[in-house]
C-alpha angles and dihedrals in degrees: 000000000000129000124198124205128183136205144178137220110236082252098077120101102244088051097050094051079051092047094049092045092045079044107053083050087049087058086047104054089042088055093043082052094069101056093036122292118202147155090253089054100035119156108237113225136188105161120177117185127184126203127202140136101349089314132117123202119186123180136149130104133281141181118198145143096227146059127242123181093242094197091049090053090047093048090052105049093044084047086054098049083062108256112129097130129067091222083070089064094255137045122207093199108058100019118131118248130188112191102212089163114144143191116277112253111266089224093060085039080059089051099053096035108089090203091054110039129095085238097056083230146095097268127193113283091232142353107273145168111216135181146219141205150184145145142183091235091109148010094266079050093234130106127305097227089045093053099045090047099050093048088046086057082054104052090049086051103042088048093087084206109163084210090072117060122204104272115087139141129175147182126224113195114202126192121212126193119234095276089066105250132122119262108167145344107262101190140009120208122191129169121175129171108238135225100217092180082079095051114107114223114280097004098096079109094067095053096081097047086052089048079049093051089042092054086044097054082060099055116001094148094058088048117098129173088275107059118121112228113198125194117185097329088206086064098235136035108172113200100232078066092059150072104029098345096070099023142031117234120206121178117264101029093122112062099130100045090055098040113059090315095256094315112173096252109015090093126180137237145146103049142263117356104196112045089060139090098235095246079083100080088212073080123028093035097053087059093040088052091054097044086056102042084045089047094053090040095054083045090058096240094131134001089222132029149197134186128199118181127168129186137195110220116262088025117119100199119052109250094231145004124199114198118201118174090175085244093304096114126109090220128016128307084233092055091045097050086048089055085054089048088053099038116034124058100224093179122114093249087046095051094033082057111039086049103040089230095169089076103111090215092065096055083042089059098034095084092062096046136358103188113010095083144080079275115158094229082050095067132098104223098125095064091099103048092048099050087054094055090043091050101234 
């Protein structure tokens, strides 16, 4: 059995347009910061934001107290991922940028103030259906393909090598025995657009070996003799031919990418994480969910786990949680999703809270990783706690 995970470097269309959505609410919640931000007075952000050709195009609703210069945000994060030259594909400095954003509707403000709100709460920004996961594959207890795709990502990223612009993705195929556990890395996928103007004169035949050594550097103890390693299948990807030039990128493509790479089990649901303020639970539960399912899978309740959470709009709680461990659990999946009913605060305030999601560098890093990071929904500090209630 094989099981194939993808990832993309921040350079890729679709994770720019995330990156200049998650950055324009970073600048808001920095400038909300200096005259008192807090959960009470909120901004409320939903920020959509298309690329193609050169052009920006930023939309969503917001509601603030404040005033941020949209087309410098959006400069500036293109700039920082590295495009400031056409023959990247994209230039920061001279791309064109249209500003659609709107008000938020005064009928969803009703629903998150807790003044205001039939419910006298912070309710949930939205209905939604979110999900968790987490496994005990790896250290970070999530899956092994997930993991090796995503630090590959890194790696291509952190080289600084002028050779490789910044638009990137890969695939990491892992085989497993019949027992279900990884064994080895089957193949190995990279495409990177390449800078040809660094390229010395007869050397376009090493780049591929040094894209090899790079891969290797992630995983080497999963590699064997037999693992396919795979540059640029096409067998050439200029990149003066990538990022918007050659694609178009739209907020919220990735999702996959970003949540568990296509794993059996880790599903999706709700929309887009990082182009949102938290009191929208597309964002703050899918945090919350992780941080749960991480939390009974390090206590040793279950080997495998899977959240589901939904939520109506202007309700804080979520109206109602399935727990499913694959028959891996120690007790049943029932009495474990009554002990998260009974530990863990799922509502928008709780999570916004616990994770301190109103620090605009958070929002500024979650594009690139959700998980793989000293976040605080990626700690274990409800092990305790959960062994105890499960009697073990």
């Amino acid at each position: 059995m094989q099981i194939t995970s993808e990832s993309v470097k921040v350079g890729h269309p679709d994770i720019v347009a995330d990156s200049i959505a998650a950055n324009i609410i970073a600048a808001i919640l920095d400038e909300e910061k200096k005259i008192g931000l807090t959960v009470d007075n909120m901004p409320h952000c939903g920020i959509e934001v298309f690329l193609g050709k050169g052009l920006c195009i930023v939309g969503g609703e917001v509601a603030t107290r404040i005033y941020v210069d949209i087309e410098r945000c959006v400069r500036d994060t293109v700039l920082k991922l590295g495009y400031c030259d056409y023959e990247l594909g994209l230039n920061g400095n001279s791309m064109g940028i249209l500003n659609t954003i709107i008000p938020q509707s005064p009928d969803i403000n009703i629903g998150t103030r807790a003044d205001l709100g039939k419910y006298k709460e912070i309710g949930a920004g939205d209905q939604g259906i979110i999900y968790g996961f987490a496994c005990d594959e790896t250290p970070e207890l999530l899956p092994l393909p997930y993991v090796l795709a995503t630090k590959m990502m890194r790696v291509f990223e952190e080289a600084k090598n002028p050779v490789f612009a910044p638009d990137g993705k890969g695939q990491i195929t892992v085989e497993y025995n019949d027992e279900g556990k990884p064994v080895r890395v089957a193949t190995v996928l990279m495409s990177n657009a390449i800078d040809y103007r660094h390229v010395p004169e007869g050397f376009r035949n090493s780049i591929e070996p040094l894209a090899k050594q790079m891969a290797m550097n992630c995983f080497r103890e999963w590699v064997d003799e037999q693992t396919d390693f795979l540059f640029n299948p096409t067998g050439e990807w200029q990149s003066v031919n990538s990022c918007s030039a050659a694609d178009s990128g739209v907020t919220g493509r990735k999702l996959v990418v970003q949540l568990y790479g296509g794993y059996p089990g880790a599903q999706l649901g709700g929309g887009s994480i990082v182009n949102k303020t938290p009191e929208k639970v597309d964002c703050s539960a899918a945090l919350g969910a992780r941080y749960v399912a991480k939390n009974i899978v390090a206590a040793g309740l279950a080997g495998k786990c899977s959240i589901q959470l939904s939520y109506a709009i202007g309700i804080a709680r979520p109206i109602s949680i399935y727990v499913h461990t694959f028959g891996t659990g120690v007790i049943s999946d029932n009495k474990i999703g009554t002990i998260v009913r009974e530990y863990f605060d799922l509502s928008p305030r709780g999570m916004i809270e616990r994770f301190n999601l109103l620090d605009g560098e958070k929002y500024r890093k979650l594009p690139k990783t959700l998980f793989l990071d000293d976040y605080p929904w990626e700690k274990t500090d409800m092990v305790d706690s959960l062994k105890k209630a499960a009697d073990i």
